[in-house]
Backbone bond lengths (Angstrom), bond angles and torsions (degrees), N, CA, C in turn:
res aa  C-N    CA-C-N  psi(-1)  N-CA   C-N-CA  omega(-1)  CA-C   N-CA-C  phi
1 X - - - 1.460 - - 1.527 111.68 -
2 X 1.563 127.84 -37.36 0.948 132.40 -163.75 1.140 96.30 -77.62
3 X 1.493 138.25 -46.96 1.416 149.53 -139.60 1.696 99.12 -90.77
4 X 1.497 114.48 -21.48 1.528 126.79 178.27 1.612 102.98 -87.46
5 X 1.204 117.92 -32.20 1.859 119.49 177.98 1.587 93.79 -59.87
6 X 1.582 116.67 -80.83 1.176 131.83 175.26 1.442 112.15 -11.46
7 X 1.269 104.33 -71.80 1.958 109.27 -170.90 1.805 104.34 -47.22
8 X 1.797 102.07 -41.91 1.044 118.69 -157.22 2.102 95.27 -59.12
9 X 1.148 98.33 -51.22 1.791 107.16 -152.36 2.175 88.95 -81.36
10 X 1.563 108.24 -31.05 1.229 96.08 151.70 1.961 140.32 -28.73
11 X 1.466 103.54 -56.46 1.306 140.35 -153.10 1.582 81.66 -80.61
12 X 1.083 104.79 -69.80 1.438 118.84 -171.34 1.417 125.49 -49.67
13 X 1.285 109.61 -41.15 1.715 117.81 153.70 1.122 139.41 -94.13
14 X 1.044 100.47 5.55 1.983 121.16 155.07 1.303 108.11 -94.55
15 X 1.426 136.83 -33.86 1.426 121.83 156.40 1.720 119.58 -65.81
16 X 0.896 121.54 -34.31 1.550 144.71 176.39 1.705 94.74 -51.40
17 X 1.321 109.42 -73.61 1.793 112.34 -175.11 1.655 106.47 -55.71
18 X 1.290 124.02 -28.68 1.034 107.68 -146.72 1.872 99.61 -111.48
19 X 1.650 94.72 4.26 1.380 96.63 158.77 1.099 122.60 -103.73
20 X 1.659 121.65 -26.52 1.758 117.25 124.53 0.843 145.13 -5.87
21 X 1.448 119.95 -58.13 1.329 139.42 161.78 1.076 121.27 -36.27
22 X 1.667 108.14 -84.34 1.167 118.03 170.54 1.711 142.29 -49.98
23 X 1.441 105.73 -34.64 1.323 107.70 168.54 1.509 98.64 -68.54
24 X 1.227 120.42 -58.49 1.699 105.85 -163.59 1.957 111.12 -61.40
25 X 0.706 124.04 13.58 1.061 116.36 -178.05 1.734 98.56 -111.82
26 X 1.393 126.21 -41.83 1.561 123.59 153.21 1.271 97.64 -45.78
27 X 1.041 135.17 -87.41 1.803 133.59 -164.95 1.720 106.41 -18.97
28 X 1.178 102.31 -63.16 1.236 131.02 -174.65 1.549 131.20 -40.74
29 X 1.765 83.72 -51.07 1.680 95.60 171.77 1.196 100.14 -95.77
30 X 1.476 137.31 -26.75 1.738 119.59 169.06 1.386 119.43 -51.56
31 X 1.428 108.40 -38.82 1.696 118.00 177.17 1.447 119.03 -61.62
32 X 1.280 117.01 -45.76 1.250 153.45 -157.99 2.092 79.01 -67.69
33 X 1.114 113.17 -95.48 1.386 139.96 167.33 1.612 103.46 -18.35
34 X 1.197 142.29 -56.28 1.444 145.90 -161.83 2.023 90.37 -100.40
35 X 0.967 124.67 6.14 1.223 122.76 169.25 1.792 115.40 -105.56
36 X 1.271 103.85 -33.77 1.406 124.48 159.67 1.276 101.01 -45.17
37 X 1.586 105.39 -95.64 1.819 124.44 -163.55 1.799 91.73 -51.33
38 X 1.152 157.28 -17.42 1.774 157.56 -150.69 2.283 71.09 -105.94
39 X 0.685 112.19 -84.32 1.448 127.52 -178.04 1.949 114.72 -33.01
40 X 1.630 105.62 -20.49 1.372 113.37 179.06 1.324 96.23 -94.70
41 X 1.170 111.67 -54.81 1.064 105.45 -176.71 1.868 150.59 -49.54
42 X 1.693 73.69 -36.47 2.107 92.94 168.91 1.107 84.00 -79.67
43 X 1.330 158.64 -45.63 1.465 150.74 -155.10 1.306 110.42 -55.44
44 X 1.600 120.92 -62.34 1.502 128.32 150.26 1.441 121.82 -29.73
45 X 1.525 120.89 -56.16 0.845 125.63 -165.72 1.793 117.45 -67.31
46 X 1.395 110.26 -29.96 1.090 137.10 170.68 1.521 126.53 -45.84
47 X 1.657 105.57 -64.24 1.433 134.31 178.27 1.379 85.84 -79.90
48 X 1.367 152.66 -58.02 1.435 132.26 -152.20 1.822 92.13 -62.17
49 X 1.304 107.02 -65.35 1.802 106.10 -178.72 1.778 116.74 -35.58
50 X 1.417 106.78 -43.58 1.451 106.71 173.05 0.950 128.59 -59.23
51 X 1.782 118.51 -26.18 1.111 135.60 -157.69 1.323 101.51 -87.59
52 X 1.535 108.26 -60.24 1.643 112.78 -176.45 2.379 95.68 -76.07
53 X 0.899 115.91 0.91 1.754 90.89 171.12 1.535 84.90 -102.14
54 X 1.069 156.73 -11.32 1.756 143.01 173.75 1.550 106.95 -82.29
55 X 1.333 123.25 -14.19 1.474 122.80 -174.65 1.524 105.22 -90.13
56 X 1.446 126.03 -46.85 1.176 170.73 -108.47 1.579 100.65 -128.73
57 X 1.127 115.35 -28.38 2.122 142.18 167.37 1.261 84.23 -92.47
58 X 1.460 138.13 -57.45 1.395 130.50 -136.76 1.659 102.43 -89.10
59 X 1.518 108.12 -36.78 1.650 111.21 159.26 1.793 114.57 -69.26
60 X 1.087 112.66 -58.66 1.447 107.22 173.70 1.238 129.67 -22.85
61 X 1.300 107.07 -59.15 1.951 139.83 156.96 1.370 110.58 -18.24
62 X 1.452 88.97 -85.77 1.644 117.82 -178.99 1.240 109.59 -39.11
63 X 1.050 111.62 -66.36 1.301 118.14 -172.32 2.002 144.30 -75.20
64 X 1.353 81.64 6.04 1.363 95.96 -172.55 1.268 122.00 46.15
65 X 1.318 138.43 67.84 1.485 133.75 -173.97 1.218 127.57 -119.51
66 X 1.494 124.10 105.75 1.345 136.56 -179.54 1.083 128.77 16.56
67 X 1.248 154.72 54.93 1.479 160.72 -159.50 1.945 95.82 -7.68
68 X 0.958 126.31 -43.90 1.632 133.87 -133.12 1.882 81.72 -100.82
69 X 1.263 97.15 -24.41 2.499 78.33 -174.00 1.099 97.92 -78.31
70 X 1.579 109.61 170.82 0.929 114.30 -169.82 1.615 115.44 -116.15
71 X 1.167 130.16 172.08 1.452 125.95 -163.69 2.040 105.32 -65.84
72 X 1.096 119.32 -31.21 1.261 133.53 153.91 1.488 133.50 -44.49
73 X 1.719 113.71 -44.23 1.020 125.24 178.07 1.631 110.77 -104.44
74 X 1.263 120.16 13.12 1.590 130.72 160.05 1.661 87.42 -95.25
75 X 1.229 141.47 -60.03 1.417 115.26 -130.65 1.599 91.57 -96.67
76 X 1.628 134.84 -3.06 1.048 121.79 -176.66 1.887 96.84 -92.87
77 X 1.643 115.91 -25.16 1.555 122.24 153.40 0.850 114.55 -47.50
78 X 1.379 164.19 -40.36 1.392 170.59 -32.26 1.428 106.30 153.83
79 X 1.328 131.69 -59.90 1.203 147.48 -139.42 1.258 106.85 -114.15
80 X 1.623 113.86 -23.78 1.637 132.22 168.11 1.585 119.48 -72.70
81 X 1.957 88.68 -38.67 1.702 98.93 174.11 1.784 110.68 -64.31
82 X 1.435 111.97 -36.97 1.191 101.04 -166.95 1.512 131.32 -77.39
C-alpha cells in the first residue's frame, strides 16, 4: 500500500515539475524576447539622438553662431532663412 502512495505522489510531482518547466521556459522566452525588441528600440533611439547632436555641431560649425543663442533661437533662424 505504501509503495502504491509513493509511486502515486511520485507521478504527481513529476507532472507538477514538468509543468513548471514548461511554463517557465514560455515566461522566459517571452521576457527574454520583449527585452531584445525594449533593447532595439533605445538602440534607435540612441543613434537617432547622435545623429541629430552630430548634424546640429555640423550646423553650429558652419555657421558661426553666437555662443550666447540658444538652440531654439537658431532653429526658428534657420527656418526663416529657408
Amino acid at each position: 500500500m505504501l509503495d502504491i502512495v509513493l509511486k502515486i505522489l511520485v507521478i504527481i510531482s513529476i507532472i507538477t515539475f514538468t509543468f513548471i518547466g514548461i511554463w517557465s521556459f514560455i515566461l522566459f522566452n517571452y521576457l527574454y524576447n520583449q527585452i531584445r525588441y525594449r533593447n532595439y528600440l533605445l538602440e534607435k533611439v540612441s543613434h537617432n539622438i547622435h545623429t541629430l547632436s552630430n548634424n546640429f555641431k555640423k550646423i553650429y560649425d558652419k555657421e558661426d553662431i553666437n555662443p550666447s543663442t540658444s538652440p531654439t533661437e537658431f532653429k526658428e533662424s534657420s527656418s526663416v532663412n529657408d
